[in-house]
C-alpha positions, -999 to +999 in steps of 0.1 A: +628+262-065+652+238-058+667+217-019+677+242-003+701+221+020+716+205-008+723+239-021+738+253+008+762+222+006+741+196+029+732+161+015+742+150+049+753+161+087+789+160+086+810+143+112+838+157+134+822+192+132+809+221+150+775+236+135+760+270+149+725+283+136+724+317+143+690+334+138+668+365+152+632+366+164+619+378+128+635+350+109+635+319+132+663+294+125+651+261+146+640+248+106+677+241+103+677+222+135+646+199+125+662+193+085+697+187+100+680+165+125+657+145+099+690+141+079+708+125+110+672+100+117+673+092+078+710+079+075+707+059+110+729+086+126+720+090+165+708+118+180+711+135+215+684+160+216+688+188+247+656+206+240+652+239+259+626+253+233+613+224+217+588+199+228+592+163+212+561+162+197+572+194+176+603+172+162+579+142+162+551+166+139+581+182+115+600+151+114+570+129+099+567+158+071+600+151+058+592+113+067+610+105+093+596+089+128+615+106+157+591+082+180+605+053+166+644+064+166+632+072+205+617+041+209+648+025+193+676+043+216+687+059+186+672+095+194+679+102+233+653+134+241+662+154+270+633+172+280+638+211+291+609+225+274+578+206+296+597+190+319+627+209+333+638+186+360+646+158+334+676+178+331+690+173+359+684+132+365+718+118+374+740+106+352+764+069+356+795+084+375+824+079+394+820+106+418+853+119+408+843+140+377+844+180+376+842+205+353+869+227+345+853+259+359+839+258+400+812+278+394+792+254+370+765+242+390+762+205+397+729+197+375+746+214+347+772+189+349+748+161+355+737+168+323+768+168+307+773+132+319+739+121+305+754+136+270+785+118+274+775+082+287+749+082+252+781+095+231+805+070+247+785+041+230+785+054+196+785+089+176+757+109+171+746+145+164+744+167+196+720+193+196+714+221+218+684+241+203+684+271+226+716+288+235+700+317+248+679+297+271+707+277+286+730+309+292+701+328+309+691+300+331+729+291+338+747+328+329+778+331+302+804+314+316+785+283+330+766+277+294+799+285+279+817+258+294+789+233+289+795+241+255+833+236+255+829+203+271+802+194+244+824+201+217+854+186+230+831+157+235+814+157+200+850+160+181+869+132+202+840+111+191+837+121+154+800+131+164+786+163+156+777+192+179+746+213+166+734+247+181+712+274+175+716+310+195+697+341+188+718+366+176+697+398+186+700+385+224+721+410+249+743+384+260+770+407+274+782+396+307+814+409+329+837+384+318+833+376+284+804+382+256+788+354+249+782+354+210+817+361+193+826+331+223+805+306+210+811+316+169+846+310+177+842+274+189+820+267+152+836+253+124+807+261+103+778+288+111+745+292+096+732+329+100+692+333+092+681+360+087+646+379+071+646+399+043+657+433+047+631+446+020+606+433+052+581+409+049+567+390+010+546+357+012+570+341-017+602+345+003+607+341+040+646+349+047+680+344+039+703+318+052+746+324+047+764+297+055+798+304+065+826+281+069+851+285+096+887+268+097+891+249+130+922+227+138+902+206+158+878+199+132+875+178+101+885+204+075+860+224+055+866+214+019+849+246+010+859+284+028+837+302+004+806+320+021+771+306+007+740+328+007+705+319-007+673+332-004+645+306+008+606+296+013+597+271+039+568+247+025+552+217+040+581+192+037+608+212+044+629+241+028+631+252-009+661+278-023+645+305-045+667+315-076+664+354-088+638+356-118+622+321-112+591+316-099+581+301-065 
């Protein structure tokens, strides 16, 4: 076995890009948020964590296996935790404004965009990694075209700011709605996307899915040194993820 991050072309969370996890409910991707997360804590990166299916103690519990303390970036300003999961109404505290801001589309609702000012008065101080760790959440709480113009702000945001925007959706989610479908929407606006998946042999104890990374070429975007589609096979252990090579053993 071998990194599996590394392998997949990861030593660090690049800047001035768009990452999309894209997983389903038999191979769940949200490890990808938590090593792409640790990376970020571990090279004094800032995060700005809108967690919709994640508690902070879950990144506190993972993040101190791969020897990291989230509680201490937190405690430090440099992780900024936006609490959906147990507390829903965090979402919606009021951001610094003018009064005079607006999003693009009139049928965002206004806590939706409160939010989107919390995100963007932590960015405007310095970069950071923007995570959103459940699409699906946000677009059936908020319907397709309100989540997808949260994320279009987000990324417009993240890439002005040479920060990073990091999502994960559930790809085996019915996300068709009467104006646009929500998936092939948000894939478009990635530079890079990460599709997990589990094995299609079914389930084996040494092997636990497949992840293909596949790089996307965005004007907007830093550009991807790399257009070549990765695929390895992998095991999650205690401290993180390991790749698993045909013919070795695990």
């Amino acid at each position: 076995m071998s990194d599996g991050m590394a392998e997949l072309g990861f030593n660090d969370v690049p800047r001035g890009h768009v990452l999309l996890v894209n997983d389903v409910v038999e191979a769940n991707g949200c490890f990808l948020l938590h090593h792409l997360t640790s990376m970020a804590v571990r090279a004094e990166q800032r995060v700005c964590m809108l967690a919709l299916s994640n508690s902070v103690e879950q990144f506190t519990s993972v993040g101190r296996k791969m020897g990291v303390n989230v509680q201490a970036a937190i405690a430090r300003q440099r992780w900024l935790h936006i609490d959906g999961f147990s507390r829903p109404y965090d979402w919606c505290v009021t951001a610094p404004t003018d009064g005079t801001f607006s999003m693009a589309s009139a049928d965002t609702p206004s806590d939706l965009q409160a939010l989107y000012l919390r995100v963007q008065s932590y960015v405007a101080t310095e970069a950071c990694v923007i995570v959103i760790d459940d699409l699906t959440t946000l677009a059936a709480f908020y319907g397709v075209p309100a989540a997808l113009t949260f994320v279009r702000y987000c990324r417009h945001l993240a890439l002005t700011t040479e920060s990073t925007l990091l999502m994960l959706m559930h790809g085996d989610v019915d996300y068709e709605d009467h104006v646009t479908s929500f998936i092939p929407a948000v894939t478009d606006l990635a530079s890079t996307v990460l599709t997990v998946r589990g094995l299609e042999s079914g389930y084996c104890k040494d092997i636990h899915g497949s992840v293909t990374v596949t790089p996307r070429q965005q004007p907007a975007c830093r550009p991807v040194i790399s257009m070549v589609a990765k695929t390895l096979q992998f095991k999650l252990v205690e401290s993180g993820m390991r790749s698993i090579r045909a013919g070795l053993d695990v």
